[in-house]
N, C-alpha and C positions, 0 to 999 in steps of 0.2 A: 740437250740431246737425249732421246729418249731412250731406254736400256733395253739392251739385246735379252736378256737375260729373262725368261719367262716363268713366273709363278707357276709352281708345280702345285694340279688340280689334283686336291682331297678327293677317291673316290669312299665313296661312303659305302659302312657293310652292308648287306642284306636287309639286317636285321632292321641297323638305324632308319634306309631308306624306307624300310614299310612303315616303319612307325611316322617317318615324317605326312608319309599318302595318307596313312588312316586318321591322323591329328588333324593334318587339313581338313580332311572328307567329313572329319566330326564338326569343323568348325563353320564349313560351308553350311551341313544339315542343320546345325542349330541356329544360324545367321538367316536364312533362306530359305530350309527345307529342303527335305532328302529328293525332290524330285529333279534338282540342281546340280544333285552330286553325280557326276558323270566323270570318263573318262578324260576326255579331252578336258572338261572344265577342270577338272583335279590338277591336269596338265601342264594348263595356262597357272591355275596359281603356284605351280613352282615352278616356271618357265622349264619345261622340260617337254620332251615327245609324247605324242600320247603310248607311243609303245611301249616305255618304259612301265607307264601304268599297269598296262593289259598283261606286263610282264609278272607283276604280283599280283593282277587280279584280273583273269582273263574274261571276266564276265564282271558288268557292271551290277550286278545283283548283288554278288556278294562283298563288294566294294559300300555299296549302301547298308548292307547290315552289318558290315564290321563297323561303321561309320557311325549307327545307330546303337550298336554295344555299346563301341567307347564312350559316346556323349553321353548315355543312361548309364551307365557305372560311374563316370567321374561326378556327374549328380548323385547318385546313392552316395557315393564315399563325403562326398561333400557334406549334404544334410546329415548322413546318419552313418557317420564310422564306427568300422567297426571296431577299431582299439578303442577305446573310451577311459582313460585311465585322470582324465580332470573333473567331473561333475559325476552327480548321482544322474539313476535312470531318469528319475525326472524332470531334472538338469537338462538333458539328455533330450529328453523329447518336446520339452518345453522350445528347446532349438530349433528341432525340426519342424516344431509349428510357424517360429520365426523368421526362418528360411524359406518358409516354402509358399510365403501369403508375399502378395505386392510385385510389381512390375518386376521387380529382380527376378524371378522365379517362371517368367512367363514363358522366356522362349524356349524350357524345357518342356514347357506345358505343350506348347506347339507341337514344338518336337515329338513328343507323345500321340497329339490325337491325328498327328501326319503317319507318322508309324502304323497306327492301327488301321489308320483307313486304306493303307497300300500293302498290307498285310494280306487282306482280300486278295489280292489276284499276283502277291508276290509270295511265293512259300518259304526261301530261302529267310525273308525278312520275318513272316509268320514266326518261324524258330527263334527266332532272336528277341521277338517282343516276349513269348511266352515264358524265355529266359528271363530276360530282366522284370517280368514279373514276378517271377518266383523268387529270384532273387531279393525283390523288394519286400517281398512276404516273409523273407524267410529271417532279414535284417530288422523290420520291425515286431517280427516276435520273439526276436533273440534279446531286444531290450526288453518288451513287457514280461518276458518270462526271467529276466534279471530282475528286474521292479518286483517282481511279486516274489520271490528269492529273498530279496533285502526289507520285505513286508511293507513296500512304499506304493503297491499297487496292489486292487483284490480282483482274481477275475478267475472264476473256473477253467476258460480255454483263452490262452494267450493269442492262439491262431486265429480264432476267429473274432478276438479284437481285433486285432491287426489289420485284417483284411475288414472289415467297418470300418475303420479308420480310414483305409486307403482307398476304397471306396469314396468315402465323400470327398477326400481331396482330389481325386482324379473328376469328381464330378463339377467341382469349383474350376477345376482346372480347363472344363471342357468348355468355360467360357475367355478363356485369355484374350481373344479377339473382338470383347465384346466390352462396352462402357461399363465399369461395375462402379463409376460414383455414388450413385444413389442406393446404393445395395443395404439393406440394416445392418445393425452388427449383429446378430440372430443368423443372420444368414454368413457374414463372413467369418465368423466364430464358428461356422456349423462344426467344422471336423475335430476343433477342441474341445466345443461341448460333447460331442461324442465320444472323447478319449475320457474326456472326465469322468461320465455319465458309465462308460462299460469299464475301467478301471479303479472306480469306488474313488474317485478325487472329489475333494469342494471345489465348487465353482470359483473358479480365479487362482487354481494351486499349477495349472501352466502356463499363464499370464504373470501373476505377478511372483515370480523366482528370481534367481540369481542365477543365468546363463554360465555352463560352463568356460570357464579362462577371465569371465569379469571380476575384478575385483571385490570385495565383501564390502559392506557399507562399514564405517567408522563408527564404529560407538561410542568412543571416548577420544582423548586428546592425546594426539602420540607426537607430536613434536611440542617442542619449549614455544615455539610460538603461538602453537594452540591454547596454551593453558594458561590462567586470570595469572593475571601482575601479582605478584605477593603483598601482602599487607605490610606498609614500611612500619619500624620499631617502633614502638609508644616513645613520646617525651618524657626524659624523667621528671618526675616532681621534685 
């Protein structure tokens, strides 16, 4: 017999609810692409009206650049946080190299050159790429200007490494849709040779590091089972 007794419905705060729209809307745009992210579609993925939508965001515009904030911030924090309290800077960037080369990285990539292209005739989202621009300039010279602080990097203007650097990665990046099999490593290396080349590094000092949180290589034998058998006692004579 089924129970009279009905499940009393959580309404959720203000707050929680916009945060669940703009999480979706982020994750539509980076799955899809921001041209996707609509009202009613936002709707359907959390079976809900679309009024409810239009109720935190009464224009689909700014639904799409809050949409496009979040998914570009939660990549910046990703690749390059800004607490940094386990590795040195070039620990640190050595990462950001790591992260940001190979299919994992792509559909932020998208997500980028989708941004910029509807930027053109959308102005509310205009503001929000030129944020998370600066934003990204302003994270990647707050580490080279920590590297050269700790004297692990040399560069007269931190800033305008920074923004070379991010330059060639946005320009690698402006291929994600494209075969890069065959690519050399000259070319998929561009933006670490460039970090190296305007930060005074040898070649191969952010390749081959020790990532921040990796464990350090073993130099010697730290457990009993590592270490040679002992030499059994002489016979006496």
């Amino acid at each position: 017999m089924p129970s009279s007794v009905q499940r009393k419905r959580i309404r959720k705060t203000p707050e929680a609810r916009r945060a669940e729209i703009v999480e979706t809307a982020a994750r539509v745009a980076l799955t899809e692409g921001l041209e996707c992210v609509t009202l009613r579609r936002i709707a359907d993925e959390l079976a809900v009206r679309p009024g409810l939508i239009s109720h935190y965001f009464p224009s689909a515009e700014d639904l799409v650049a809050e949409a496009f904030s979040v998914a570009a911030t939660g990549e910046l924090d990703a690749l390059l946080p800004a607490d940094r309290p386990d590795g040195t800077p070039t620990q640190y960037l050595a990462r950001y190299f790591a992260l940001s080369a190979g299919e994992a990285y792509d559909d932020i990539s998208r997500l980028w050159i989708n941004a910029r292209h509807l930027s053109r005739y959308r102005p509310v989202l205009r503001d929000r790429v030129a944020e998370q621009e600066l934003a990204s300039d302003d994270r990647l010279e707050d580490l080279i200007r920590e590297g050269v602080e700790r004297g692990e990097f040399r560069t007269d203007d931190p800033r305008a490494a920074a923004i070379q650097i991010l330059v060639v990665l946005d320009g690698l990046g402006a291929h994600a849709n494209t075969d890069r099999t065959n690519r050399p490593e000259a070319v998929t290396r561009m933006a670490v040779t460039t970090a190296e080349r305007e930060l005074g590094l040898p070649y191969g000092a952010l390749t081959d590091v020790r990532l921040p949180g990796e464990p350090a290589e073993r130099t010697g034998p730290t457990e009993l089972t590592d270490q040679a058998d002992p030499e059994p006692p002489a016979e006496p004579r």
